[in-house]
N, C-alpha and C positions, 0 to 999 in steps of 0.2 A: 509253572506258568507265571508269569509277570503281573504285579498289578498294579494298575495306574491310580492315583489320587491327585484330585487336582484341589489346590485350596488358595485361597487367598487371605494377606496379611490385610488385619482391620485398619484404619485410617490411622496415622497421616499417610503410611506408605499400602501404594496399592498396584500388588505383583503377583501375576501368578506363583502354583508352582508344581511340578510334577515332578516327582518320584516314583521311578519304577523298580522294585525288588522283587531279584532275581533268585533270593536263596532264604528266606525269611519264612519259615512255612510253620504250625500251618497258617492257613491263610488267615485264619481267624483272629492268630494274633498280630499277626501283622495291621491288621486292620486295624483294631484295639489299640496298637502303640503308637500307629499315626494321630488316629484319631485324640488320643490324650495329651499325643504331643502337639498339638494343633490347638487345643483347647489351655493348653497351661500357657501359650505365647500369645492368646486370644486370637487363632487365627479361626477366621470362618471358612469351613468346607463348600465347596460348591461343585458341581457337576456340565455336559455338554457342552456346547460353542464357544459360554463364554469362557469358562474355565481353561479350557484350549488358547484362546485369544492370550489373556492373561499367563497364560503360562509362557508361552514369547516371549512378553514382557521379563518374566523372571530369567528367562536363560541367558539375558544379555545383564546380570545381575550378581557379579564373581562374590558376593558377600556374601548375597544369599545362599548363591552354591558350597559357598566354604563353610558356612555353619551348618547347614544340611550333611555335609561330608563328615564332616567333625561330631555331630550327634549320632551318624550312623558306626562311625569307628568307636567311638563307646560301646558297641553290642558288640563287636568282634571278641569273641574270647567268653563274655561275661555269661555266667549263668544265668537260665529264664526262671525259675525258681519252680519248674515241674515237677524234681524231685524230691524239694524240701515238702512240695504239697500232697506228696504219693504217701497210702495209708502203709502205717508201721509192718503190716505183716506183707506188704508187696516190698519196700525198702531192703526186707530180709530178703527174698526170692531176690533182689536186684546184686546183695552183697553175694549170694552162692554162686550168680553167675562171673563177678569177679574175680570169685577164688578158679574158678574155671577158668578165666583168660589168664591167671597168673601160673597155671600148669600149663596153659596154648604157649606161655612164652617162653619156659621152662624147655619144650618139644623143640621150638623156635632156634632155642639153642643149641642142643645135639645135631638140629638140621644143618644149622653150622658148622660145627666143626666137622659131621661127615665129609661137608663141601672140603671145606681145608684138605681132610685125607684126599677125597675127590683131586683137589688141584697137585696133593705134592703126587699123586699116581703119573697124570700127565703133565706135569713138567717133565720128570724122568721121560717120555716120551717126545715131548717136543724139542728136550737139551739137542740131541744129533744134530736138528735143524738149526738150531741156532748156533753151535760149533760149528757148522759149515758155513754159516753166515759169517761168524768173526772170523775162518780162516779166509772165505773171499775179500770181505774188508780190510786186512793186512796181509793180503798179499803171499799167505800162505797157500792158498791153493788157489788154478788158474781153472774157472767152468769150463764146461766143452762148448763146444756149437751147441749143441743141443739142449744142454742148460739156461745158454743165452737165448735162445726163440723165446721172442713176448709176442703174441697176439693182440696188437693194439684194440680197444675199443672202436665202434662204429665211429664216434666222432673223433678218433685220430689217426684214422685210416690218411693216406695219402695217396693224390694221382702216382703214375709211373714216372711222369715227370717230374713232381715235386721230390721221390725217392732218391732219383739219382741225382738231383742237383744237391741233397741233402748229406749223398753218398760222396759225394764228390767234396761238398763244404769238409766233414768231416776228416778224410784222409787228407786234406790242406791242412787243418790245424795240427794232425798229427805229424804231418810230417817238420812243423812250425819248432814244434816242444818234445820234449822225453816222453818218453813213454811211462806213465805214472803209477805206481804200483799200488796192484788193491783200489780202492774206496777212499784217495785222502780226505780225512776229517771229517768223516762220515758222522763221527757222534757229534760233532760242533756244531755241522749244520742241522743235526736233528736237535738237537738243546735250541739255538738261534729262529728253529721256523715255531717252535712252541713257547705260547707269549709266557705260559706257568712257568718255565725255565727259563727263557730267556731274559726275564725281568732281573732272576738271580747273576745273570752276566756280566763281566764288569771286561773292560775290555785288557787289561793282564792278566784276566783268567784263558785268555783264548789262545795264547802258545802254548799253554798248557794244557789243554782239552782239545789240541790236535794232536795228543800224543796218547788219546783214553783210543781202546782200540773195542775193547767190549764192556759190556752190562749183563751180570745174572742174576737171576733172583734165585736164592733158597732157602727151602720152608723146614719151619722145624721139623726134627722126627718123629717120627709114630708115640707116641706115649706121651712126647714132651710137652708145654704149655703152648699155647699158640701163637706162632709168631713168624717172620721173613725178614732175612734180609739182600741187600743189594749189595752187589760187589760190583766195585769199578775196577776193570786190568787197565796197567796204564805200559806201554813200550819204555825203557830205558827213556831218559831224558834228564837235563839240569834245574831239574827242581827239588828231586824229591830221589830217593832210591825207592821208595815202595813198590811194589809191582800191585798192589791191591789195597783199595781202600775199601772200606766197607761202612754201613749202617745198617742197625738192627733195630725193631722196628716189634715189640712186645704187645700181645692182640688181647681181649680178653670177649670170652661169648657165652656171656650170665647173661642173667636180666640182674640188675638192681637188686636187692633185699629192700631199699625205700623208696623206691620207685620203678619197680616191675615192668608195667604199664610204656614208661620211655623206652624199654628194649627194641632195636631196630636191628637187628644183625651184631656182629662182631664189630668192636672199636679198640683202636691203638690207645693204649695203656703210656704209653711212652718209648724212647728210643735212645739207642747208643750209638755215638760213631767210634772213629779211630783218631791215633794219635797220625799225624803228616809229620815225618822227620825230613823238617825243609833244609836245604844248602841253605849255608851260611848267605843270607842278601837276594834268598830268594822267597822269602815267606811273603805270599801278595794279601795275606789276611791280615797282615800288620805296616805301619807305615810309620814312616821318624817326621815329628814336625817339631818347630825352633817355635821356638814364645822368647818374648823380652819381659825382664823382670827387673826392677825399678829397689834398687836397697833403703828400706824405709829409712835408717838411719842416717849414711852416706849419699844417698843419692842418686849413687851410682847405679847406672844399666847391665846387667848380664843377658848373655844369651844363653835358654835352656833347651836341650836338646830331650825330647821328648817319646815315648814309644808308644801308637794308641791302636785300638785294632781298624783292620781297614773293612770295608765293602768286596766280597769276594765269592763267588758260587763253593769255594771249598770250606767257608763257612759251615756251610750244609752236614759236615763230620767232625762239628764243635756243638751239639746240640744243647740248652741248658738243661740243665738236670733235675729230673724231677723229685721231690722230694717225698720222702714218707709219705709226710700227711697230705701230700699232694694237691697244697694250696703254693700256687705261681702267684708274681705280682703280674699287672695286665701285660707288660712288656711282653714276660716272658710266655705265657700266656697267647700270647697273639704271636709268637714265632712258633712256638710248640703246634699251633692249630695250621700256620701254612704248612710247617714242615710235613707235618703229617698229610697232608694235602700233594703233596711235592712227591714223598715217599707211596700213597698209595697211586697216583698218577702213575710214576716210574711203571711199577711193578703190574699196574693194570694194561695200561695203554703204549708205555714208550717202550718195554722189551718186546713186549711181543707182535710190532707191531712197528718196529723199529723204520725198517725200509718206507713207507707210507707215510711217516711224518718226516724221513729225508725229501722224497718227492714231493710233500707237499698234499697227496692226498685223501691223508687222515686227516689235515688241518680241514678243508673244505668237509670233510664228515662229520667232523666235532662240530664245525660250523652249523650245521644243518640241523644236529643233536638240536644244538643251545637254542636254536631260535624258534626249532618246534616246543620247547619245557619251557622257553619263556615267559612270563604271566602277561596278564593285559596288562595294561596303565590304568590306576587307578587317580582319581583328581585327588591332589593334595588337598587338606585341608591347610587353613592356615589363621591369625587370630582373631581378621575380621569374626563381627557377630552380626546379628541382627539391626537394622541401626532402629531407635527407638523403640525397643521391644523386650 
């Protein structure tokens, strides 16, 4: 339940103000904290019409709201000090149940990896589908009529009339162009409609990622430590001869030994890619720039031709390397955390689920996702204070 206080600051300034808390319980301390906090800034409490009146006053008063805000985000996180005050022999009965949640997290964990076994079971199950997807997408095998019937939605239904003039647009273009084999580009434009990959795009990554024909993921074996990785098949082309790139993507599903409690499921540990053996003049991950250089002695100018790395989605199978003691500096650090972002996305969302973020719509599902998880707006605080107080 919400509870209102309304108070006003003592002379020279004279503004309401009301504050309602919505998660402060129980109620009694809450009352308690206004109340003391209202009394250390010499503010006077007051109650009905007028306090209402006055409180008006206050809402058109961004100072006052911003130290308000800003006292209130000091309680976020901070202990109330209910446990320090709880008697010695309840503190023990508080620590047993501890050890209880750190075997709940313990269970937590095997819950996990059975999922793991769970997912490598039906992957094996879902693969047929998804080879019959990358042979339609290259063109290796052509559906029947009967494969092609989609049952449009209610709202993509069309008149008879709209059909045939639709029927008719169509066999025009076709008869305009070639007839195009497969799905071209199918993974380009699913990387390009997702903003997570398409930020990684650089545009000479894009004749080369109209020749990625499919994506798999696979999970480790039965016994072994937990982990997945992606393979990318790529068609003959002049960039590269590999026919498969990969990233491996090492999971780990403990909880902590120093911090138990943090356990939230299985987390990536770190990752490997591969080596790209690029043609000569074709590696887009690297680029030649010229500096002029000035001979301190002579005087003279030289031009230096220079080799630095570039901007590139194939980036993505250069990952840095984590080390033993597995302290990164921030740089590295904050690529390790998208990557891992990027790599769980792939494997969650863009393989299996592939077709729906070519059309476009998966992207309107995520959309939906994101804006129901949303949080509210909360008002910034910011340095104003009080004035004279």
């Amino acid at each position: 339940m919400a509870h209102s206080f309304y108070a006003v600051l003592a002379p020279p300034i004279v503004v309401g103000v009301l504050l309602t808390c919505q998660s402060l319980d129980p109620e009694y301390k809450t009352t308690a904290f206004f109340q003391m906090y209202f009394q250390e800034k010499n503010i006077v409490l007051y109650s009905g019409q007028y306090a209402r009146q006055l409180t008006m006053q206050m809402m058109q008063n961004p100072q006052i709201l911003a130290a308000l805000q800003e006292r209130l985000d000091g309680l976020v996180g901070s202990p109330s000090g209910y446990m320090e005050s709880l008697p010695k022999v309840v503190k023990r009965r508080v620590n047993a149940l501890k050890n209880l949640q750190v075997k709940c997290a313990h269970i937590e964990a095997k819950f996990y990896e059975e999922v793991h076994e769970l997912e490598r079971k039906y992957a094996a199950l879902y693969q047929p589908l998804f080879d019959k997807r990358s042979d339609i997408v290259k063109a290796a095998y052509e559906p029947t009529d009967e494969e092609c019937e989609w049952k449009p939605d209610e709202e993509e239904e069309l008149t008879e009339e709209m059909k045939e003039k639709a029927k008719v647009e169509e066999e025009k273009k076709d008869e305009e162009k070639e007839d195009p084999k497969g799905i071209p580009e199918f993974w380009l434009t699913v990387f390009k409609n997702v903003d997570l990959l398409s930020e990684m795009l650089q545009e000479h990554d894009e004749p080369i990622l109209k020749h990625l024909q499919d994506i798999k993921v696979k999970f480790s074996d039965a016994g072994q430590p937990m982990s997945f990785t992606l393979e990318f098949y790529f068609e003959p082309n002049d960039f590269f001869p590999n026919t498969v790139l990969t990233k491996t993507y090492k999971m780990r599903s403990e909880p902590d030994e120093s911090d138990p409690f943090s356990f939230d499921g299985p987390e990536i540990m770190g990752c490997t890619g591969c080596t790209v053996d690029w043609i000569k003049g074709k590696n887009v991950t690297l680029k030649t720039i010229k500096k002029k250089q000035k001979h301190k002695g002579r005087g003279t100018v030289r031009t230096v031709t220079k080799t630095v790395p570039n901007d590139s989605f194939f980036n993505f199978f250069s990952p840095p390397e984590v080390p033993e003691s597995g302290e990164l500096d921030e740089d590295s650090e904050a690529v390790l955390a998208a990557d891992f972002e990027i790599g769980h996305f792939i494997r969650e969302r863009i393989v299996p689920r592939a077709v729906l973020y070519f059309t476009g719509e998966a992207i309107e599902d995520d959309d939906d996702d994101v804006s129901e998880r949303q949080p509210s707006s909360v008002m910034k605080s910011n340095d104003a204070l009080f004035p004279n107080v």
